[in-house]
C-alpha positions, 0 to 999 in steps of 0.5 A: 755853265757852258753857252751850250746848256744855258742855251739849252735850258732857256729855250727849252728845259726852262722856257721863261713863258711855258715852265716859269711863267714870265711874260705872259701877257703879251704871250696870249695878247699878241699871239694871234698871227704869226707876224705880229708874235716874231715883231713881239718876239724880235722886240722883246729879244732886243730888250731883253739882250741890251737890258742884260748889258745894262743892268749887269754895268749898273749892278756891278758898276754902280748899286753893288760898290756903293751898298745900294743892291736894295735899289736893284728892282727900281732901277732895273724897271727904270732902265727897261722902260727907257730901251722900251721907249727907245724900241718903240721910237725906232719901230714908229719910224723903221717899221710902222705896219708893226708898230700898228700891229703890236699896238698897246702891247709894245709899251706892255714890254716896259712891264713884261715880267720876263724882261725884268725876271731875267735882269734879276735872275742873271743878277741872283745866279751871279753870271757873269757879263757875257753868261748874262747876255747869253742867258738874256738872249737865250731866254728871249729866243725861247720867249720868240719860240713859245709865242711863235708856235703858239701863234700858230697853233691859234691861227690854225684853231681860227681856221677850224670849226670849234664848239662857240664854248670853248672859241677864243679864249678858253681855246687859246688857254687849253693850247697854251696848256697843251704847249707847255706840257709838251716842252716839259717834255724836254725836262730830262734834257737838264739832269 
């Protein structure tokens, strides 16, 4: 697989939010404004890109040579939760405002199924080191790209007059839709 079309696919063809459906949670919970989503985005981009590393080492290194691949998940979400603490102790002191603004939902990157589906995915596809961090920060700037145009979609839509039966989330799931059928749209890129 060439950079290129990794790059490609991940943040388009194979957006990790609108086509695999990974890491939903904090894509509708922290999409409300357009800061908080790049802070959520950024965050999840650093996670995702040094989890790649590090569960890539600790794969190849350490459960493959010793029999151990059945351990694989558990200890991929034992690392994950550990660069999340470390993200969340470096934005409590660097950035304050967005840590506030991220609230509940920065812990919730510890259990973000697109962090620990790429980790597994770049394992399952048997990358290699560099293909992993491509593939990992690829699939996080699709991750940015998602929440951010939805972000502001919905701070568009809070600006607008809706009928009450469809304010808040039944709007935010219509548009979610919406934004996903328009990048299966790029579905053709791939083949």
């Amino acid at each position: 697989m060439s950079y290129i079309t990794i790059f490609i696919a991940a943040i388009f063809v194979n957006n990790i939010v609108l086509s695999q459906f990974l890491g939903i949670c904090p894509f509708l919970g922290v999409s409300k404004k357009i800061s908080t989503s790049v802070g959520m985005g950024l965050a999840v981009m650093f996670v995702m890109t040094l989890s790649a590393i590090a569960t890539f080492l600790i794969y190849h290194q350490l459960l493959k040579p010793n029999g151990l691949e059945f351990m694989m998940t558990v200890v991929f979400i034992l690392v994950i939760a550990s660069l999340v603490q470390m993200v969340e102790i470096a934005l409590k002191k660097t950035s304050p405002a967005l840590y506030q603004a991220l609230g509940i939902f920065l812990p919730l990157i510890t259990t973000n199924c697109a962090v620990l589906g790429i980790a597994l995915l770049a394992v399952q596809k048997e990358l290699t080191l560099l293909e992993s961090v491509c593939y990992a920060l690829a699939n996080a700037c699709g991750f940015t790209l998602a929440i951010v145009l939805f972000a502001g979609m919905r701070e568009r839509l809070s600006k607008s007059r809706l009928p009450q039966i469809v304010q808040g989330t039944p709007i935010a799931l219509i548009t979610a839709g919406l934004l996903s059928m328009a990048f299966m749209g790029f579905s053709g890129i791939g083949h």
